[in-house]
C-alpha positions in Angstrom: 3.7 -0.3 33.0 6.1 2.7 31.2 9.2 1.9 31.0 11.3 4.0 33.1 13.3 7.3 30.8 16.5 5.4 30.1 19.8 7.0 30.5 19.1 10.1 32.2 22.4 12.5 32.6 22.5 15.4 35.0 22.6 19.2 34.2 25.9 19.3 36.4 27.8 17.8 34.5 27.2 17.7 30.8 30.4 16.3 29.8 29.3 12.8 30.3 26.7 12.8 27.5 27.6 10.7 25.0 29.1 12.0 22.1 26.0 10.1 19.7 23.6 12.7 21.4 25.3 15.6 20.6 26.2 15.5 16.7 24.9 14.4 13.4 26.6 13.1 10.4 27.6 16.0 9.1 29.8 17.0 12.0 27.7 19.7 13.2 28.1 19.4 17.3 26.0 20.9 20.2 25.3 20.5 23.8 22.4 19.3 26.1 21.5 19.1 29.7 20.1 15.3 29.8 19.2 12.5 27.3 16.0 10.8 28.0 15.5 7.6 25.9 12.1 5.8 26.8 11.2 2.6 25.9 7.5 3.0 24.8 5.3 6.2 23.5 4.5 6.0 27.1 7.7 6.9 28.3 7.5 9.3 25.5 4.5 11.1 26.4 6.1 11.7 29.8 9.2 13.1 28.9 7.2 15.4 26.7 4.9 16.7 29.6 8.0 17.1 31.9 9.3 19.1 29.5 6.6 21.4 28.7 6.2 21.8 32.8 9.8 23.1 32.7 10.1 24.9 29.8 12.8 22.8 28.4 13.4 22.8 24.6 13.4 19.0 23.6 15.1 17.6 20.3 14.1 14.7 18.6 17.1 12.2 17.9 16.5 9.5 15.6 19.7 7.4 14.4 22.0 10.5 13.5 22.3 10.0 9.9 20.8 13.7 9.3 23.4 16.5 7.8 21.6 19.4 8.8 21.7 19.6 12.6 18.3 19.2 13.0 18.9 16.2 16.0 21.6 18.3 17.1 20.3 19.6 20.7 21.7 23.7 21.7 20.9 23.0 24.9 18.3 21.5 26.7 17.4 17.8 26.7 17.6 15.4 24.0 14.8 12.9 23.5 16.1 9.8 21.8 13.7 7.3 20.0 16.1 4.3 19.7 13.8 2.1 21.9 10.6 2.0 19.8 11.6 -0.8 17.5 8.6 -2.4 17.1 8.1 -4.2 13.3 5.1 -5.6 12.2 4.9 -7.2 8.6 1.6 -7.1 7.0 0.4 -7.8 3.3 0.9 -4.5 1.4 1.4 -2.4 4.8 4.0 -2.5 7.9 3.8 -1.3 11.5 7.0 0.7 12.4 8.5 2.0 15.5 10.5 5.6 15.1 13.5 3.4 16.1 13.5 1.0 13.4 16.3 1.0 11.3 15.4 1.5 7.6 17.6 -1.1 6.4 15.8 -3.7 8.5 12.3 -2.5 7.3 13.8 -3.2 3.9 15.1 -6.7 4.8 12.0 -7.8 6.8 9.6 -6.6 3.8 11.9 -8.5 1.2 12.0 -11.7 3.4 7.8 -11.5 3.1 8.4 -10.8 -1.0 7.8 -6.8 -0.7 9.9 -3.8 -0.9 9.4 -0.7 0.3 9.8 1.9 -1.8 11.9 4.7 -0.4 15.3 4.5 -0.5 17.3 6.8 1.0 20.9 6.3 0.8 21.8 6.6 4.4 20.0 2.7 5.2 20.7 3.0 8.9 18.4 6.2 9.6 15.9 5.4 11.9 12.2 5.5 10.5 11.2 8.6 12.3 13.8 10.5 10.7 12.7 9.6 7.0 9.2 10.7 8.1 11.0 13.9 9.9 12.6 14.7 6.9 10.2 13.2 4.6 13.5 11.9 2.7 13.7 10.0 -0.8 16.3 9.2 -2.4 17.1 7.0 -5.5 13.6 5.6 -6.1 12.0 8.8 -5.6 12.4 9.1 -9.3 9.5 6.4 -9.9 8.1 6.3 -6.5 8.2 9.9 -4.9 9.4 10.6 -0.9 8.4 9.1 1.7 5.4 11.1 2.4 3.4 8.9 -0.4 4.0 6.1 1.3 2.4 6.8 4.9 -0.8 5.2 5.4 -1.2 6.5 9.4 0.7 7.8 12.1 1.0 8.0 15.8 2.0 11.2 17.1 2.7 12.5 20.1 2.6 16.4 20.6 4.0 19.0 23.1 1.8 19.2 25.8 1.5 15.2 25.9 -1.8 14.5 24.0 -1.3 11.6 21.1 -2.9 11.5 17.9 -3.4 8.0 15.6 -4.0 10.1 12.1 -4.9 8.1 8.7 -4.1 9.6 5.1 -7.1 12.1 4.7 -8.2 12.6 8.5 -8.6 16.5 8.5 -6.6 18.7 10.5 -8.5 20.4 12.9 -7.5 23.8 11.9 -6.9 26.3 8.9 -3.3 26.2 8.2 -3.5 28.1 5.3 -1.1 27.7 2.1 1.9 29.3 0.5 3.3 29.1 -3.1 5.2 25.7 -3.2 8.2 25.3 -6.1 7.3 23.6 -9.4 9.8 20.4 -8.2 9.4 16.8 -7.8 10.8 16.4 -4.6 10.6 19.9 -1.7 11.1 19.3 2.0 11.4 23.2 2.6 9.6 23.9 5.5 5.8 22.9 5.9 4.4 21.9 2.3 1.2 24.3 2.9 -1.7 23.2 0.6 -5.1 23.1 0.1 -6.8 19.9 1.4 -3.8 18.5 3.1 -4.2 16.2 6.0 -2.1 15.3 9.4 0.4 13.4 7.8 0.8 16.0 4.8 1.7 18.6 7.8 3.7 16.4 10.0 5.9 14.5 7.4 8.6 16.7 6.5 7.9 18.9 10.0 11.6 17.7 11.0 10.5 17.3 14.9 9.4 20.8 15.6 5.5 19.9 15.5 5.0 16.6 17.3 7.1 13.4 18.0 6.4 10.2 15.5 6.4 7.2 17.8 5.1 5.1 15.3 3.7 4.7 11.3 2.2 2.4 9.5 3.8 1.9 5.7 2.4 1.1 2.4 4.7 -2.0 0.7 4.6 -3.2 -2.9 5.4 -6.7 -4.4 8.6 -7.4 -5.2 9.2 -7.0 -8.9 9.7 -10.5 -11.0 13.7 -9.2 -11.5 15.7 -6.0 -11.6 18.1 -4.4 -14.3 20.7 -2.5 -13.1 23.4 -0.6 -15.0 26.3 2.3 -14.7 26.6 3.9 -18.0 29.8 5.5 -18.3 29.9 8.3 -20.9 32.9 10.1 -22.7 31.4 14.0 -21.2 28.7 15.3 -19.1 26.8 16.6 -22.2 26.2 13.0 -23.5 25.8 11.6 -20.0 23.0 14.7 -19.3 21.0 14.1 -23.0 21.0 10.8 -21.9 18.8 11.6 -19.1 16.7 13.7 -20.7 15.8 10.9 -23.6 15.3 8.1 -20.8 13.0 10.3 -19.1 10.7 10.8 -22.2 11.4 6.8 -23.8 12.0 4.8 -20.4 10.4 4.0 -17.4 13.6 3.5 -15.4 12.7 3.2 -11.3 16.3 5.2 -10.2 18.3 7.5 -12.4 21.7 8.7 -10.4 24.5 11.5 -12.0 28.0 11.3 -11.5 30.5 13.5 -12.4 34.4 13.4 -12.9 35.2 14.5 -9.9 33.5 11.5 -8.2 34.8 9.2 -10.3 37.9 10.5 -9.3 37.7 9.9 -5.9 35.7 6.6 -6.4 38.4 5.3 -8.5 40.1 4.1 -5.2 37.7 1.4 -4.4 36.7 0.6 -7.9 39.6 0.7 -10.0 37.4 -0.8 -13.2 36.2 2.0 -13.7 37.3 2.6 -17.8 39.9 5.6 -17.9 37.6 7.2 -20.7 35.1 8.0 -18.3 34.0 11.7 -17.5 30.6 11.0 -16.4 28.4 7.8 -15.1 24.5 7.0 -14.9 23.2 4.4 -12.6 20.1 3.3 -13.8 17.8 0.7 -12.5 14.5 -0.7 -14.1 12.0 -3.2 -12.9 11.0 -6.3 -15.5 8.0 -7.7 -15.5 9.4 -11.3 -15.3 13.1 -12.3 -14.3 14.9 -13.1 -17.6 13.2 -10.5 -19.4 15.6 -10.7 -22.7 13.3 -7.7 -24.4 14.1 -5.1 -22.1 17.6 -5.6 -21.6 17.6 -5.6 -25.6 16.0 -2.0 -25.2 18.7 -1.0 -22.4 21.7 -2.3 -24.5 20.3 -0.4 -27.8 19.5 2.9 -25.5 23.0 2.8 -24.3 24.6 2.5 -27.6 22.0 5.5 -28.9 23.4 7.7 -25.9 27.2 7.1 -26.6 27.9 5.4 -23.5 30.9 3.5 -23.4 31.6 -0.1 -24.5 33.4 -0.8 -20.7 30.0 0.0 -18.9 28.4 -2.3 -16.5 24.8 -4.2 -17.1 23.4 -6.5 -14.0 20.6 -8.3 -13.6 22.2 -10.4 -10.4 21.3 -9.4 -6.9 25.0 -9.4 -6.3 26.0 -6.9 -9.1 23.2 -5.1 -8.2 24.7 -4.5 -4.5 28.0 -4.0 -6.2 26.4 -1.0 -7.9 24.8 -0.1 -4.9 28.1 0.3 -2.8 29.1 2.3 -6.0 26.7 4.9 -5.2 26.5 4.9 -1.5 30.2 4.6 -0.8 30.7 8.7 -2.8 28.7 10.2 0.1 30.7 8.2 2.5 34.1 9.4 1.2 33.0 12.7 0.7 31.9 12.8 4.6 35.5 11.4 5.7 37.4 13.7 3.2 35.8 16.8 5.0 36.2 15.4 8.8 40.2 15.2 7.5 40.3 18.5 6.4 38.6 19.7 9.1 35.4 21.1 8.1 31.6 20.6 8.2 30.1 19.0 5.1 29.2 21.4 2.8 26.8 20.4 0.3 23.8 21.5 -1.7 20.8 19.5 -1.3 19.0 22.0 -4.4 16.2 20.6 -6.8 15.4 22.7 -9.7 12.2 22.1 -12.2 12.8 19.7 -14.5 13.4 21.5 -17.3 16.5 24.0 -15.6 18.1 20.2 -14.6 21.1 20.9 -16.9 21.5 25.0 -16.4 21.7 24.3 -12.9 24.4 21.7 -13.2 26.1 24.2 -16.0 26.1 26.9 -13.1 27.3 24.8 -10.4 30.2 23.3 -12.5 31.3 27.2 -13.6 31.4 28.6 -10.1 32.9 25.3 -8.4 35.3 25.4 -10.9 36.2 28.8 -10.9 36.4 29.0 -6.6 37.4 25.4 -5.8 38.7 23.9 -8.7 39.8 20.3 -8.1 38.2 19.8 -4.7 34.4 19.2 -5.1 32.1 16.5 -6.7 28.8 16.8 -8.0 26.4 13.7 -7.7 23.0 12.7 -6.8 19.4 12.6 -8.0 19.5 13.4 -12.1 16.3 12.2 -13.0 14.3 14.9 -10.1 17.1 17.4 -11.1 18.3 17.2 -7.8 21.9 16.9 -7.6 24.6 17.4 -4.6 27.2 19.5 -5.1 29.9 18.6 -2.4 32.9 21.4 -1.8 35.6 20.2 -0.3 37.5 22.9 1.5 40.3 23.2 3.4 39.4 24.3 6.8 40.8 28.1 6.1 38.1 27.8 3.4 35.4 27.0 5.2 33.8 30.9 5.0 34.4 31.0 1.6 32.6 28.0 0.9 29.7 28.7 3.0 29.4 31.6 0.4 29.3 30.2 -2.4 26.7 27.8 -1.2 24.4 30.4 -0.5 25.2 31.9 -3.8 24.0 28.2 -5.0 20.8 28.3 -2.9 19.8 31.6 -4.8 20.4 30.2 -7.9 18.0 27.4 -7.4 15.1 29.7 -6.1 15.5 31.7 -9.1 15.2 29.3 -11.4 11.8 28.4 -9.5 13.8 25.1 -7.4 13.6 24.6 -4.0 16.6 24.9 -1.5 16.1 21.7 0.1 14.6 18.9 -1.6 15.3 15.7 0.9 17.5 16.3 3.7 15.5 19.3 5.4 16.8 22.5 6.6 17.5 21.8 9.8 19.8 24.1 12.0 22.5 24.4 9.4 20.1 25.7 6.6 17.4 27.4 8.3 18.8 30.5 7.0 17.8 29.8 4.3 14.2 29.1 4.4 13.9 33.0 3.9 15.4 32.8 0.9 12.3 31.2 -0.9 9.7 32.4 0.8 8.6 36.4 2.0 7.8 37.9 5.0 3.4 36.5 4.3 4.7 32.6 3.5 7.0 33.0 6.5 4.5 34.5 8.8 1.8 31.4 8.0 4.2 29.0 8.6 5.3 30.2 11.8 1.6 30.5 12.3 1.1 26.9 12.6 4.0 25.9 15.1 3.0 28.1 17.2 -0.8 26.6 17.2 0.9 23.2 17.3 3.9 23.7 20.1 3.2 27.3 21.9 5.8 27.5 24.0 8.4 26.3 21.2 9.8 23.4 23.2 10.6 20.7 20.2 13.0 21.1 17.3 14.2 25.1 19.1 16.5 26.5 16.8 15.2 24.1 13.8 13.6 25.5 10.4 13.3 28.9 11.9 16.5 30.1 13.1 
């Protein structure tokens, strides 16, 4: 038997929602009439039929980790996914709920001597918002998004029906295809291609095609060992000719920019950090046994080649490798609590560029940052898919002006053939900009298909197409 909704809040009085329901990490806010939270895709199925009887838009809330507002309901009902966390470990595959946490997915495949490869920085999304957002993170440099590493899903659509999809089941219509950017990494709407399968069109879909209650995932062995490294260099030129030699010469698994600015502001917590500094690499690479002198040999002379500095770090430890971890995820985190005490919304870029525009992109940003908000922004992120985050940090009177220049940013990536969001999805914050990389035809065929899939525009309302 189902179990029964959950935590079901009435329309009268809307106040007593709790606040999780009703914002994302970004500190975008909305409002809903009632949260339903099942506890199987049963309970799922029937909250999506008693919404489509009434007409009610429904947003998908995963874990709340998103920065776009896509979980954030504007009215309506919320459907919350907390309470599918099943998690079944199999050899080179796991079973995952929509609930599960990522970082317990990670912990249960390295207790079995796996990994799985994406690796968002946010650990405590919930699986179904990775697939939602097809997200990627560090790894994605090596390993790609998280769209490469679905081997089936269950999903449940609008009108209640389920589908159990495997990689290459065909969909059952034409969706057609539009021009996609020459990135690595695009999460820009629906990625419409030729040959593409169910999970090519709902990864990514950000919950306004169908609800994923459940996915199966490919895993990999664990390497033998793991070199890690921040490279500190003396300027951003050295730091970004770095990147473009270990590209060509290296087969590094994570490449990851910092710029003064963040170094700045990570300098609180990690005071080691040499006062030369003006930019950082974090670099990790897999070896093929686990005291693998060679390749650290290779590291050390590659580093000395690139001019980083003598006080960098080199790790091959589990624990300095989590040190350098918190290095990286603990910027995003200060960056999110700097903005919540100024009083603003984050306001980042979440821009990927081709490859080959990877430093005139960074150039532009640090010009008009510099020349609008000089002193209060970092830039930081993705290096190695030319995908960095360029965080302002307003005060709240400069919120407008901010929002400006970020759309001035998002231009700047289209024309230089990039993509305007490359792992964090649009959502309802960005869905502006969706228009601005693809005309009136592109727009039209993708509006094409969620109208085939959800006709009466119940899930995600408000999301991707504003």
């Amino acid at each position: 038997m189902a179990e029964p909704l959950g935590a079901i809040f009435p329309p009268a009085d809307p106040g007593t929602i709790a606040p999780q329901y009703l914002e994302d990490a970004s500190g975008f806010r909305g409002y809903a009439e009632r949260v339903l939270v099942p506890g199987d895709e049963a309970g799922v199925v029937g909250a999506l039929r008693e919404a489509s009887t009434a007409g009610v838009a429904l947003t998908i809330a995963g874990a709340g980790t998103g920065v776009t507002g896509a979980r954030v309901p504007q009215g309506g009902w919320v459907l919350s996914l907390e309470k599918l966390r099943r998690l079944e470990m199999g050899r080179g595959q796991a079973t995952a709920g929509a609930g599960v946490i990522l970082r317990d997915l990670h912990a249960a495949a390295q207790a079995t001597g796996q990994f799985y490869p994406p690796d968002p920085t946010e650990t405590s999304a919930s699986i179904g918002g990775t697939i939602a957002t097809n997200a990627s993170g560090a790894r994605s440099f090596r390993y790609g998004a998280t769209r490469r590493w679905i081997e089936r899903l269950r999903v449940a659509l609008a009108d209640g029906r389920v589908l159990d999809v495997g990689r290459g089941d065909a969909i059952d219509f034409d969706p057609g295809a539009i021009p996609l950017p020459a990135v690595t990494k695009n999460t820009a709407g629906y990625q419409l291609h030729p040959g593409m399968d169910w999970i090519d069109l709902f990864t990514g879909s950000e919950g306004t095609l169908g609800v994923v209650t459940e996915a199966r995932l490919g895993l990999l062995p664990a390497p033998a060992g793991v070199l890690a490294g921040v490279v500190f260099f003396p300027d951003d030129e050295s730091a970004v000719d770095a990147v473009e030699a270990w590209r060509r010469a290296a087969s590094p698994r994570m490449l990851e920019y910092f710029d003064a600015p963040s170094l700045a502001l990570l300098g609180r917590g990690f005071p080691e950090i040499p006062q030369a500094a003006r930019a950082a690499l974090l670099f990790e690479q897999e070896l093929a046994a686990k005291n693998d002198s060679a390749e650290v040999e290779r590291w050390l002379a590659r580093i000395e080649a690139a001019g980083g500095l003598d006080e960098s770090w080199l790790a091959e430890s589990a624990a300095d490798r989590e040190r350098f971890r918190r290095f990286r995820h603990a910027l995003p985190e200060l960056v999110n609590d700097t903005v919540r005490r100024n009083g603003t919304l984050k306001m980042g870029t979440d821009h990927a560029v081709p490859l080959a525009r990877s430093r005139e992109m960074l150039t532009y940003y640090r010009r008009r940052l510099e020349e609008e908000f000089p002193g209060r922004y970092v830039i930081f992120g993705h290096i190695g898919d030319a995908h960095l985050h360029a965080n302002i940090l307003p005060r709240a009177q400069e919120a407008e002006r901010a929002t400006a220049l970020l759309g001035e940013f998002a231009r700047q990536a289209v024309a230089l053939g990039g993509t305007v969001s490359a792992e964090h999805g649009l959502g309802k914050r960005k869905a502006h900009l969706l228009e601005l990389q693809y005309g009136p035809e592109q727009l039209a065929a993708l509006r094409a298909v969620k109208r085939r899939m959800d006709p009466q525009n119940i899930l995600g309302r408000g999301t991707l197409f504003a």
